[in-house]
N, C-alpha and C positions, 0 to 999 in steps of 0.2 A: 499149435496151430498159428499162435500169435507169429513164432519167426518163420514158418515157412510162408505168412502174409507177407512177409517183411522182404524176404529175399525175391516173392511175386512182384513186390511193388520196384524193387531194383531192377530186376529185367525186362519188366514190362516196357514195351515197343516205344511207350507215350515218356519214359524216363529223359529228361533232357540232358544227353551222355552228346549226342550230334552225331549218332551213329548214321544216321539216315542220311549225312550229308559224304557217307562214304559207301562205296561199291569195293572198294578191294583188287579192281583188276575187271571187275562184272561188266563194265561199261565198255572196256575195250571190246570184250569178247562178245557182246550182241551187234558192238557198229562194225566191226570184221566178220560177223555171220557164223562165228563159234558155235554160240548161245540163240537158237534163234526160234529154241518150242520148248513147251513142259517137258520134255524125256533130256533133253538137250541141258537143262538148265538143273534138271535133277543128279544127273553127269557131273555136273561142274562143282555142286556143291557135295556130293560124295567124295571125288577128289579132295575140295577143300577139307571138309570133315576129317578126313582120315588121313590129309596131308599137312595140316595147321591147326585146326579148331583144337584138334584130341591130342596129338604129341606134342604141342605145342604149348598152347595156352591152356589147356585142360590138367597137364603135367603140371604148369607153373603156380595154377591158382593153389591146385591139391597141395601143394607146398607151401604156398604162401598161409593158406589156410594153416597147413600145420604150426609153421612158426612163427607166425602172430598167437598162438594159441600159448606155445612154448613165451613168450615173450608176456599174454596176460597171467598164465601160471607162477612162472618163474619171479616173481618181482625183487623174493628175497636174496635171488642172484643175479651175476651180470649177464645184461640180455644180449652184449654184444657179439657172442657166436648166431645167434640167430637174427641179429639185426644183419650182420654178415652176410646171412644167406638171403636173404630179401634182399639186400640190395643187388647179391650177385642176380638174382631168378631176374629183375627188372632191367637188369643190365644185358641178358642174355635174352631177353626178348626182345627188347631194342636192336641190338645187331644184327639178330637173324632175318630182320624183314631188308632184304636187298633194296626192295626199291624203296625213292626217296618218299615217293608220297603216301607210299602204305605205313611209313616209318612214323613222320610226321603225322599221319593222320590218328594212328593208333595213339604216338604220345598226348595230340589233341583230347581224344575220348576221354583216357585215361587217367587226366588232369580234370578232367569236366567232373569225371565221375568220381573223384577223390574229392572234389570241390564243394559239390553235392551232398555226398557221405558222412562227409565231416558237419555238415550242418544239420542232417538228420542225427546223427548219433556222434554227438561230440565227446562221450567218451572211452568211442572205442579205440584211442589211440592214434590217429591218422595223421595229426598233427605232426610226430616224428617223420612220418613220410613224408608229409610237406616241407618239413626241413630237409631230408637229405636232397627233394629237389630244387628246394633254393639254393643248397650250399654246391649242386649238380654231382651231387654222386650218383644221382638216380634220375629217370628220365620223366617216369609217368605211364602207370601199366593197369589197364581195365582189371587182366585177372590177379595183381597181385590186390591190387584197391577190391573186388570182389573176394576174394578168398581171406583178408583182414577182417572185412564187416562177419561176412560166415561165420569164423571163428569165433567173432565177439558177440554173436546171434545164437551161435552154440548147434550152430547147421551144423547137418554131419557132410565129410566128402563127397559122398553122395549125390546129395542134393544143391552142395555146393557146385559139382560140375556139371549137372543135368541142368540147373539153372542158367547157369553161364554159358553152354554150350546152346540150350537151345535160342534163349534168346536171341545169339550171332545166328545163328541159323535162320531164326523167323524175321529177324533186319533184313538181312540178305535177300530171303524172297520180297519183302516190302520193296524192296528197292529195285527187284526185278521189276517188279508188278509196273511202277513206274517208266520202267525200260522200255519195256517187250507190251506188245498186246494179248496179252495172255489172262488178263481180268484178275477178280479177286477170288473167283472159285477155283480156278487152275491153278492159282501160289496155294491154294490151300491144299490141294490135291497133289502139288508138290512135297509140301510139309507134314502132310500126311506118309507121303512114301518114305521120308526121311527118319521120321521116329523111331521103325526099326534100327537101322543104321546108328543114329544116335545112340541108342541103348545099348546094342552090340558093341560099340567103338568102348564104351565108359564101363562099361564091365571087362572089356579087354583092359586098358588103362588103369584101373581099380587091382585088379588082379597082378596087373606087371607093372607095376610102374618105374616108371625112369627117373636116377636120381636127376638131383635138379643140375648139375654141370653136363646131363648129357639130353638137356631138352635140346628139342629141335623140330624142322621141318622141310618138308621136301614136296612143295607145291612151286616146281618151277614153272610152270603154263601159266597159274595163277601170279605170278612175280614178274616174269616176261610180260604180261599183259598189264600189270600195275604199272611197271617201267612203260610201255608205251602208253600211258594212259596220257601223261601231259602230251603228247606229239597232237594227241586227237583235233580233229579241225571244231568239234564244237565237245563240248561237253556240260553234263547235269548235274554230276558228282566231282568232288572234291579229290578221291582216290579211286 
Protein backbone atom coordinates (compact mmCIF):
# COMPACT_ATOMS: atom_id res chain seq x y z
CA UNK A 1 0.00 0.00 0.00
CA UNK A 2 2.95 2.20 1.16
CA UNK A 3 4.36 2.29 -2.71
CA UNK A 4 1.36 2.44 -4.55
CA UNK A 5 0.92 5.80 -1.97
CA UNK A 6 4.16 6.64 -3.32
CA UNK A 7 3.74 6.40 -7.12
CA UNK A 8 -0.03 8.48 -6.22
CA UNK A 9 1.88 11.13 -4.72
CA UNK A 10 4.12 11.18 -8.14
CA UNK A 11 1.30 11.64 -10.48
CA UNK A 12 -0.63 13.57 -8.68
CA UNK A 13 -1.86 16.85 -10.71
CA UNK A 14 -0.34 19.11 -7.55
CA UNK A 15 3.42 17.28 -8.15
CA UNK A 16 5.53 20.17 -9.23
CA UNK A 17 6.90 18.41 -12.85
CA UNK A 18 5.26 22.13 -14.70
CA UNK A 19 3.20 19.87 -16.55
CA UNK A 20 0.50 22.32 -16.41
CA UNK A 21 2.38 24.85 -18.04
CA UNK A 22 2.20 22.56 -21.34
CA UNK A 23 -0.90 21.73 -23.63
CA UNK A 24 1.09 19.53 -26.22
CA UNK A 25 -0.54 21.10 -29.36
CA UNK A 26 -4.18 21.54 -27.22
CA UNK A 27 -4.02 25.16 -27.41
CA UNK A 28 -3.54 25.48 -31.10
CA UNK A 29 -6.39 23.11 -31.63
CA UNK A 30 -9.24 25.14 -29.49
CA UNK A 31 -7.95 28.71 -30.94
CA UNK A 32 -8.42 27.06 -34.61
CA UNK A 33 -11.87 25.62 -33.49
CA UNK A 34 -10.59 21.75 -33.66
CA UNK A 35 -11.24 21.36 -29.95
CA UNK A 36 -14.07 23.36 -29.13
CA UNK A 37 -16.76 20.80 -26.67
CA UNK A 38 -16.47 17.77 -24.54
CA UNK A 39 -17.08 15.08 -27.42
CA UNK A 40 -14.59 17.09 -29.43
CA UNK A 41 -11.89 17.21 -26.78
CA UNK A 42 -12.51 13.53 -25.96
CA UNK A 43 -11.45 12.80 -29.85
CA UNK A 44 -8.31 14.51 -29.40
CA UNK A 45 -7.06 12.92 -26.48
CA UNK A 46 -8.08 9.26 -27.78
CA UNK A 47 -5.96 10.17 -30.74
CA UNK A 48 -3.44 11.28 -28.35
CA UNK A 49 -3.75 8.11 -26.21
CA UNK A 50 -3.39 5.60 -28.58
CA UNK A 51 -0.97 7.82 -30.79
CA UNK A 52 1.64 8.89 -28.07
CA UNK A 53 0.73 8.48 -24.52
CA UNK A 54 0.62 4.27 -24.97
CA UNK A 55 3.24 3.43 -27.92
CA UNK A 56 5.20 5.78 -27.01
CA UNK A 57 5.83 6.75 -23.61
CA UNK A 58 4.08 3.92 -22.01
CA UNK A 59 6.49 1.48 -24.09
CA UNK A 60 9.46 3.57 -22.96
CA UNK A 61 8.69 3.76 -19.25
CA UNK A 62 7.79 -0.39 -19.24
CA UNK A 63 11.37 -0.53 -20.24
CA UNK A 64 12.91 1.87 -18.23
CA UNK A 65 11.13 0.22 -15.41
CA UNK A 66 12.62 -2.96 -16.60
CA UNK A 67 16.27 -1.88 -16.72
CA UNK A 68 16.59 0.23 -13.79
CA UNK A 69 15.34 -2.99 -12.10
CA UNK A 70 18.21 -5.07 -14.14
CA UNK A 71 20.67 -2.31 -13.01
CA UNK A 72 19.39 -2.46 -8.91
CA UNK A 73 19.53 -6.50 -9.32
CA UNK A 74 22.65 -6.93 -11.13
CA UNK A 75 25.22 -4.88 -8.98
CA UNK A 76 27.67 -7.92 -8.96
CA UNK A 77 27.89 -7.36 -12.74
CA UNK A 78 28.50 -4.61 -15.26
CA UNK A 79 25.38 -2.55 -15.58
CA UNK A 80 26.48 -1.18 -18.77
CA UNK A 81 24.33 -3.14 -21.32
CA UNK A 82 21.38 -1.75 -19.47
CA UNK A 83 22.62 1.72 -18.76
CA UNK A 84 22.82 1.36 -22.78
CA UNK A 85 19.32 0.81 -23.09
CA UNK A 86 18.16 3.65 -20.96
CA UNK A 87 19.99 6.00 -22.50
CA UNK A 88 19.02 4.67 -25.88
CA UNK A 89 14.84 4.60 -24.70
CA UNK A 90 15.69 8.58 -23.65
CA UNK A 91 17.35 9.30 -26.62
CA UNK A 92 14.41 7.91 -28.72
CA UNK A 93 11.97 9.79 -27.04
CA UNK A 94 13.61 12.93 -27.49
CA UNK A 95 13.68 12.63 -31.29
CA UNK A 96 10.44 11.37 -31.95
CA UNK A 97 8.69 14.53 -30.78
CA UNK A 98 8.93 16.68 -34.16
CA UNK A 99 8.08 19.82 -33.01
CA UNK A 100 10.45 22.05 -31.07
CA UNK A 101 8.35 23.08 -28.28
CA UNK A 102 6.70 19.74 -27.39
CA UNK A 103 10.56 18.48 -27.47
CA UNK A 104 11.88 21.20 -25.17
CA UNK A 105 8.95 21.16 -23.10
CA UNK A 106 8.97 17.25 -22.41
CA UNK A 107 12.90 17.59 -21.61
CA UNK A 108 11.70 20.67 -19.14
CA UNK A 109 9.26 18.07 -17.22
CA UNK A 110 11.43 15.47 -17.19
CA UNK A 111 14.40 17.14 -15.61
CA UNK A 112 12.03 18.82 -13.07
CA UNK A 113 10.75 15.40 -12.29
CA UNK A 114 14.20 13.70 -11.94
CA UNK A 115 15.19 16.78 -9.84
CA UNK A 116 12.39 16.13 -7.60
CA UNK A 117 12.68 12.27 -7.42
CA UNK A 118 16.08 12.36 -6.51
CA UNK A 119 15.38 14.30 -3.47
CA UNK A 120 12.51 12.22 -2.26
CA UNK A 121 14.37 8.89 -2.78
CA UNK A 122 17.93 9.62 -2.98
CA UNK A 123 18.79 6.14 -3.31
CA UNK A 124 17.22 4.96 -5.93
CA UNK A 125 19.96 5.65 -8.25
CA UNK A 126 18.98 8.79 -10.42
CA UNK A 127 22.01 10.48 -9.77
CA UNK A 128 23.56 8.34 -12.80
CA UNK A 129 20.88 9.75 -14.77
CA UNK A 130 21.91 13.09 -13.78
CA UNK A 131 25.04 12.46 -15.04
CA UNK A 132 24.53 11.21 -18.29
CA UNK A 133 22.59 14.47 -18.80
CA UNK A 134 25.33 16.63 -17.56
CA UNK A 135 27.89 14.70 -19.57
CA UNK A 136 24.61 15.05 -22.56
CA UNK A 137 24.15 11.77 -23.53
CA UNK A 138 20.73 11.90 -22.38
CA UNK A 139 18.23 14.50 -22.61
CA UNK A 140 15.66 14.20 -19.66
CA UNK A 141 12.58 11.82 -19.97
CA UNK A 142 9.35 11.84 -17.50
CA UNK A 143 8.72 8.20 -18.27
CA UNK A 144 12.28 6.94 -18.19
CA UNK A 145 12.61 9.11 -14.61
CA UNK A 146 9.01 7.39 -13.64
CA UNK A 147 9.63 3.91 -14.54
CA UNK A 148 13.41 4.05 -12.48
CA UNK A 149 11.49 5.23 -9.27
CA UNK A 150 8.73 2.26 -10.12
CA UNK A 151 11.31 -0.24 -10.32
CA UNK A 152 13.07 1.04 -7.20
CA UNK A 153 9.45 1.19 -5.36
CA UNK A 154 9.01 -2.43 -6.56
CA UNK A 155 5.66 -1.13 -8.72
CA UNK A 156 4.74 -3.81 -10.95
CA UNK A 157 4.38 -2.65 -15.07
CA UNK A 158 1.24 -2.38 -14.51
CA UNK A 159 0.67 0.05 -12.25
CA UNK A 160 3.74 1.68 -13.50
CA UNK A 161 1.92 2.62 -16.75
CA UNK A 162 -1.63 3.13 -15.42
CA UNK A 163 -0.02 5.75 -13.27
CA UNK A 164 1.87 7.56 -15.73
CA UNK A 165 -0.58 7.18 -18.41
CA UNK A 166 -3.32 8.56 -16.44
CA UNK A 167 -1.80 11.17 -14.84
CA UNK A 168 -0.85 12.88 -18.63
CA UNK A 169 -4.23 12.25 -19.44
CA UNK A 170 -5.78 14.07 -16.28
CA UNK A 171 -3.04 17.19 -17.01
CA UNK A 172 -4.32 17.45 -20.26
CA UNK A 173 -7.91 17.77 -19.39
CA UNK A 174 -6.79 20.34 -16.43
CA UNK A 175 -5.44 22.33 -18.95
CA UNK A 176 -8.39 21.98 -21.24
CA UNK A 177 -10.50 23.14 -18.52
CA UNK A 178 -8.48 26.24 -18.60
CA UNK A 179 -8.91 26.61 -22.41
CA UNK A 180 -12.33 25.82 -23.37
CA UNK A 181 -15.52 26.67 -21.28
CA UNK A 182 -16.42 23.62 -20.45
CA UNK A 183 -16.04 23.62 -16.34
CA UNK A 184 -14.84 21.20 -13.93
CA UNK A 185 -17.74 18.69 -14.20
CA UNK A 186 -17.44 18.34 -18.09
CA UNK A 187 -13.26 17.59 -17.78
CA UNK A 188 -14.52 15.06 -15.51
CA UNK A 189 -17.01 13.53 -17.69
CA UNK A 190 -14.40 13.62 -20.15
CA UNK A 191 -11.98 11.53 -18.01
CA UNK A 192 -14.42 9.46 -17.11
CA UNK A 193 -15.12 8.40 -20.87
CA UNK A 194 -11.30 7.89 -21.10
CA UNK A 195 -10.62 5.25 -18.40
CA UNK A 196 -11.96 2.69 -20.70
CA UNK A 197 -9.76 3.53 -23.33
CA UNK A 198 -6.83 3.75 -21.04
CA UNK A 199 -7.36 0.29 -19.79
CA UNK A 200 -7.97 -1.21 -23.09
CA UNK A 201 -4.68 0.68 -24.67
CA UNK A 202 -2.34 -0.84 -21.51
CA UNK A 203 -3.55 -4.24 -21.80
CA UNK A 204 -3.03 -4.06 -25.44
CA UNK A 205 0.57 -2.74 -24.73
CA UNK A 206 1.34 -5.20 -21.69
CA UNK A 207 0.27 -8.07 -24.00
CA UNK A 208 2.49 -6.88 -27.21
CA UNK A 209 4.87 -4.90 -26.28
CA UNK A 210 7.41 -3.12 -28.58
CA UNK A 211 10.97 -3.47 -28.07
CA UNK A 212 12.47 -0.32 -27.12
CA UNK A 213 14.34 0.48 -30.78
CA UNK A 214 10.89 0.27 -32.27
CA UNK A 215 8.93 2.76 -29.87
CA UNK A 216 7.27 5.33 -31.46
CA UNK A 217 4.35 7.50 -32.56
CA UNK A 218 2.23 8.71 -34.95
CA UNK A 219 0.13 11.71 -33.62
CA UNK A 220 0.74 13.90 -36.51
CA UNK A 221 -2.49 16.40 -36.05
CA UNK A 222 -1.29 16.52 -32.45
CA UNK A 223 2.56 17.70 -33.84
CA UNK A 224 1.17 19.79 -36.66
CA UNK A 225 -0.45 21.74 -34.10
CA UNK A 226 2.50 21.88 -31.56
CA UNK A 227 4.58 23.08 -34.54
CA UNK A 228 2.01 25.86 -35.02
CA UNK A 229 1.70 26.57 -31.57
CA UNK A 230 4.52 29.29 -31.35
CA UNK A 231 2.88 31.33 -34.64
CA UNK A 232 -0.26 31.62 -32.22
CA UNK A 233 -1.07 35.51 -31.77
CA UNK A 234 -1.62 35.06 -27.93
CA UNK A 235 -0.96 32.20 -25.91
CA UNK A 236 -1.53 30.47 -22.14
CA UNK A 237 0.72 27.54 -22.61
CA UNK A 238 4.32 27.00 -22.98
CA UNK A 239 3.73 23.95 -25.66
Amino acid sequence: MNDLLAVMQLTDSAFPTGAFTHSFGLETAVQEGWVANGNQLTEWLVAYIKGSLIPMEGAALVWARHYASKRLQDRSRSVKPFDDQLQMIDQRLTVSRMARESREGAIKIGRRYLQIAQELYPLAGLQEYARWIEEKVCHGSSPVVHGWICSFLGVSPRITAVSFIYGGVNSLIQNAIRLMPIGQTEGQKVLARLLPVVEQEIDRLLADLPQPDQIFQRTIRQEIASMRHEQLYSRLFMS
